[in-house]
N, C-alpha and C positions, 0 to 999 in steps of 0.2 A: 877909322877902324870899323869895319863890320859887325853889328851885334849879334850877339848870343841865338837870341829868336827868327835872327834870319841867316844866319848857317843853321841853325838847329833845320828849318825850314828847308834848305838847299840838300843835306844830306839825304833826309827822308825822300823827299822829291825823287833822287838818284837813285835809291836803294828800293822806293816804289811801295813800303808799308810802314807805320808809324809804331813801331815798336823798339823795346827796349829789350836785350837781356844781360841779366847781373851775372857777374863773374863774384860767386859768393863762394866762394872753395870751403869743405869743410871735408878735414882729411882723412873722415871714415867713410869717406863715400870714394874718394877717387880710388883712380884704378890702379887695382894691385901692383901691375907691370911698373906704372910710374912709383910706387909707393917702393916698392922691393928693390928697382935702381937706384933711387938715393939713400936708401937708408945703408944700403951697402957701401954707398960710396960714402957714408958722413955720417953713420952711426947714426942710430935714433935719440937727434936730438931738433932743435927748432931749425938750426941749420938746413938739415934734410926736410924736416917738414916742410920748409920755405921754396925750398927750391923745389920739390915735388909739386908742389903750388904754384910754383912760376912755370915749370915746363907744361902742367895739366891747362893753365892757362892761354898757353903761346897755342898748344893746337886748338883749342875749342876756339881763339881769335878765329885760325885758319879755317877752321870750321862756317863758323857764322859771319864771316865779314863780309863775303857774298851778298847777302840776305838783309844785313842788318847797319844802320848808320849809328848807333848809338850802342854803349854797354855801361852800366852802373855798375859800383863795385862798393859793396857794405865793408865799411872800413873795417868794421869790428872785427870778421874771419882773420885779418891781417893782424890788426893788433892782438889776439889773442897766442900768436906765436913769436911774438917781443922784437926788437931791432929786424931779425932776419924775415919778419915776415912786413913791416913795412917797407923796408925795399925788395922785397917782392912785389909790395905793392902799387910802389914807382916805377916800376921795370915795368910790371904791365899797364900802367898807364903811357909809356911810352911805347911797349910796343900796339896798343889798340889806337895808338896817335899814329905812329909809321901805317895804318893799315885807313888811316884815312876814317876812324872814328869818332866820334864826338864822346868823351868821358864825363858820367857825373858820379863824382865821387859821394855816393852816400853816408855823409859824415852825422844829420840832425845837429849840429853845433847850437849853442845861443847860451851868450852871457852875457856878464855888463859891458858894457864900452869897450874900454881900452884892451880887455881879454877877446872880444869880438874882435877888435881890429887887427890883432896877433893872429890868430884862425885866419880872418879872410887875407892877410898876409901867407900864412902857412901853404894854405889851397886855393887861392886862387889869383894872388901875386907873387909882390919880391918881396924877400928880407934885407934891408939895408944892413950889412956887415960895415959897420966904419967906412959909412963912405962906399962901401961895394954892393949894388944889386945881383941881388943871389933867388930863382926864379924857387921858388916852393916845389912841392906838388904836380901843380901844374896840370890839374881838371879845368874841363871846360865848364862845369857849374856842378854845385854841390845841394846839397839839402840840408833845408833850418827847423827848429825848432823856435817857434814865436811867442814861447811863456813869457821871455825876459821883456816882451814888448820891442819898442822901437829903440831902445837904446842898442840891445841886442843884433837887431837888424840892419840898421841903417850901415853900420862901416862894411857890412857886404856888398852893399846896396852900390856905395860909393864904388869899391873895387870891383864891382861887376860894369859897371858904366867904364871905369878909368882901362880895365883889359879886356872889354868884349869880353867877360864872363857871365853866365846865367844862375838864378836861385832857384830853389823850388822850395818853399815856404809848407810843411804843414798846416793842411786846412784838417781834414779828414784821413783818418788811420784804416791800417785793414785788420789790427787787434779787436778782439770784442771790448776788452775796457775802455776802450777809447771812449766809450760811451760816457764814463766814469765824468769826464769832464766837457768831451768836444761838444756831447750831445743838450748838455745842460741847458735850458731856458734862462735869457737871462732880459727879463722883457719880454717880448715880442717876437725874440728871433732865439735859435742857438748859438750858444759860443762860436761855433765852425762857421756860419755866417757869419759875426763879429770881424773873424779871423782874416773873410775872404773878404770882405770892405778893406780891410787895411791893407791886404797884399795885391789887392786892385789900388788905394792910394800908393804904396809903397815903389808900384813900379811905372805908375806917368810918367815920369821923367826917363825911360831908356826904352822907350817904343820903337822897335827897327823899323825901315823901310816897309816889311809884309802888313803891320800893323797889329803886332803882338807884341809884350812883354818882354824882356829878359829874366824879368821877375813872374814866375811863376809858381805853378802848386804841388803838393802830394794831395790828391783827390785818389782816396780807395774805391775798387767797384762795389756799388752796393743799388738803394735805394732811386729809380731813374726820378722820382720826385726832387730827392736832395741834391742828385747830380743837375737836374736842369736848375733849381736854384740857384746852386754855384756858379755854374755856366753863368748865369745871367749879373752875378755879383761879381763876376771878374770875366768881362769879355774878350779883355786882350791875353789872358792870362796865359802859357799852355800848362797842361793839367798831366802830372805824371803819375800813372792809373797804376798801383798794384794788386796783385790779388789777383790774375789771372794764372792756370794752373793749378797747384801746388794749394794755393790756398783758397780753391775750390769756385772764383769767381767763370766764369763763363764768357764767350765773347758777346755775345749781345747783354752782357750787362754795361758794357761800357758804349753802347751806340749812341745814347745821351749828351756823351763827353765830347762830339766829335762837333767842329762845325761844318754849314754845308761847305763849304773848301772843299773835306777831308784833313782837315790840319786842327792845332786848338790840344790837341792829345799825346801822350806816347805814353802806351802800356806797355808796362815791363813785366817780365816774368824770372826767376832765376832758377830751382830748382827742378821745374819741370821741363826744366830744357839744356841746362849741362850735366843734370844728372838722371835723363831719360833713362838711361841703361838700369836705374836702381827699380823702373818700373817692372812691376811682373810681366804684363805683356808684351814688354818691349825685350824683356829675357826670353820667353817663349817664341817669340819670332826670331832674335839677333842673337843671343846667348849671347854669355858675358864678352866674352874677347869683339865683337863689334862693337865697341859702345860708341866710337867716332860719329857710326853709320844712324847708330840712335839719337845721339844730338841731331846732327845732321837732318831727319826725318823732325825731329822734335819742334826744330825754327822754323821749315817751312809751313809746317802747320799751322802754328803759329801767325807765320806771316799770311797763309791765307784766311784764316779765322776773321783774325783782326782787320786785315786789308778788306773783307766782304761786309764788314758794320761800320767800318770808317768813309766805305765811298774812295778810298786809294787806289784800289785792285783790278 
């Protein structure tokens, strides 16, 4: 079976820049048109909101799949809208899967043991029914939270290895409190160094062919001293960069991240690119009824931002 870090490796390749973007739907921003068809068809309740969420989805695939080999999806926009908005959020995992995507579902999961092992069953295996495998989910790698330590991690660990599945381990947040704890001195190093020793041991054992990790990080854009340090404490690692966009990082914050390859990285961005339309200058040029054309405009920028600091482009 092929791992994780080298499909991840293969699509980018194809698709020519190493970026991500989330499909974070939040349904005061999408467009009226799609808002005012379902609610008339299903009455405003989570149903409508669900599927307005599903259809706002399927175009912006159409939109970006062009452009892009990967799309994240923060689980939370979905569960905030109850049953009907997590199969919304299966449907578009399958459909950015039909379009030849690679899905990490942003979940931040981590408990004890036998509750980790439920989750990495959830999203990123099967569920044995009596006897019957019944497939989850069904992302290509998700994102951890590593307070619980290794107990927490390890049965991902496991079922990332057992289905070519990939982690991205929190090292480093794009929150300002992250400070609160990641940045802590604890010795000689900060805790977020701590973090990235261990998601460098954690993923030895599932090094693909290209010679990277399946086990990976969330590395925020920020500081290029902290970023080459992490770099250096997880060499195989790749590094999933947010905070470009939206929350104000820039592309050459992330040129640190990247090895000489060009690979090692994949910055994601979400609001500043399927909801380009909400930008004022992006009204003033498209007016509201283009907003396709605004996404549209939004990834390729993107993609060449990114792709001119990463050495891809």
């Amino acid at each position: 079976m092929k791992s994780f870090s080298d499909r991840l490796i293969e699509v980018l390749r194809e698709k020519g820049s190493p970026i991500a973007v989330g499909l974070d739907p939040q349904l005061r921003f999408l467009p009226r048109e799609i808002k005012a068809k379902n609610f008339k068809r299903y009455g405003k309740d989570f149903r409508a909101a669900s599927r307005a969420v599903l259809e706002f989805n399927r175009r912006v695939l159409d939109i970006i799949s062009p452009h892009v080999g990967v799309v994240k999806l923060q689980i939370a926009f979905y569960e905030a809208l109850g049953p009907h908005g997590m199969e919304s959020y299966q449907k578009t995992i399958r459909l950015a899967r039909e379009r030849g995507l690679l899905v990490i579902g942003d979940i931040k999961r981590g408990d004890v043991g036998h509750t980790a092992e439920a989750y990495a069953q959830a999203h990123l295996g099967e569920v044995d029914i009596d006897g019957f495998a019944a497939q989850g989910y069904g992302v290509d790698a998700v994102t951890l939270n590593p307070y619980f330590g290794e107990d927490g991690i390890l049965p991902f660990v496991k079922m990332a290895r057992f289905h070519g599945r990939g982690l991205f381990i929190v090292v480093k947040s794009t929150n300002p409190s992250s400070r609160d704890f990641q940045d802590r001195r604890c010795g000689t190093e900060r805790l977020c160094e701590l973090v990235a020793r261990r998601v460098n041991s954690w993923g030895r054992g599932i090094v693909g062919k290209s010679g990277y990790s399946a086990v990976g990080a969330v590395v925020a854009a920020g500081s290029p001293t902290l970023g080459k340090r992490l770099r250096r404490l997880m060499p195989r690692a790749f590094f999933l960069v947010p905070g470009y966009g939206a929350q104000g990082a820039k592309a050459e914050d992330m040129r640190h991240y990247f090895d000489a390859d060009g690979y090692g990285a994949v910055v994601s961005s979400s609001r500043a690119v399927i909801f380009a339309y909400e930008n004022p200058s992006w009204k003033r040029r498209y007016g509201v009824k283009d907003w396709e054309r605004a996404i549209e405009d939004a990834v390729l920028k993107m993609r060449r931002d990114i792709s001119r600091v990463s050495g891809s482009g």
